[in-house]
N, C-alpha and C positions, 0 to 999 in steps of 0.2 A: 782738903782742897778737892780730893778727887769726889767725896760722897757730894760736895755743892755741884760740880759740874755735871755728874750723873742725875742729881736733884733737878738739876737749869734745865737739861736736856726731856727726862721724862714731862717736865710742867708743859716745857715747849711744846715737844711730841703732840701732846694731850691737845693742848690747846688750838697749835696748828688744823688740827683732827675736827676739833671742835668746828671751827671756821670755817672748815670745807664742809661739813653736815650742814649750816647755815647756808652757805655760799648758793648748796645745789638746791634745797629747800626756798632760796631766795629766787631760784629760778638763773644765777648769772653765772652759772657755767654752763646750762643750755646753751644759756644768749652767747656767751663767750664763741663755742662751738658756730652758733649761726653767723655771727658778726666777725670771728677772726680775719685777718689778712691773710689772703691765700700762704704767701709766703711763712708764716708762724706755722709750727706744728699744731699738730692735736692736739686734745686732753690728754693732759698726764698727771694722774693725781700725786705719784709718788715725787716728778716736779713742781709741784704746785706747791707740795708740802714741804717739798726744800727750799721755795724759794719763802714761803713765811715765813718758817724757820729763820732761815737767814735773816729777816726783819724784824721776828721776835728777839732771838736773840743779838742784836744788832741795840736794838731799843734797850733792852734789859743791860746790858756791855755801857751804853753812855747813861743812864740813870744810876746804874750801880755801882757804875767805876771799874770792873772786872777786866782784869787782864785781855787784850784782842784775842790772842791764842783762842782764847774760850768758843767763836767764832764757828771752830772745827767742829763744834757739838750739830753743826745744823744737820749732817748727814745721818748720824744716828735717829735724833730727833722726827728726822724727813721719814726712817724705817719706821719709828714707832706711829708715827701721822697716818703712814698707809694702811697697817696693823690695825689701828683700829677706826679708820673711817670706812 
């Protein structure tokens, strides 16, 4: 159980990662930065990466069936997202 959760988390990581290289490439974390609402903070990529996380794994948890606990993986996941984007 532990090697699937470490498995859930590096895929996530990875992928998270992946979608921010898209995201900045796409030019919408510029725009993000020009169009934000005064009151939101700045860019945060190591946020940004937790908060897909969270939706990745969120998404994978109801398609897979996987215990909510599982959940917890976004924050490591969020480390591995900023690592290698």
């Amino acid at each position: 159980m532990l090697t699937e959760l470490l498995a859930l988390i590096v895929i996530v990581g990875m992928t998270a990662a992946a979608l921010l290289v898209c995201f900045e490439k796409w030019g919408w974390l510029v725009a993000w930065e020009v169009q934000r609402p005064a009151w939101l903070m700045k860019r945060c990529d190591f946020c940004l990466g937790f908060w897909l996380a969270v939706l990745l794994i969120t998404a994978a948890i109801i398609m897979l069936g996987l215990p909510w606990y599982w959940v917890s993986g976004a924050l490591p996941a969020a480390a591995f997202c900023r690592f290698f984007s």
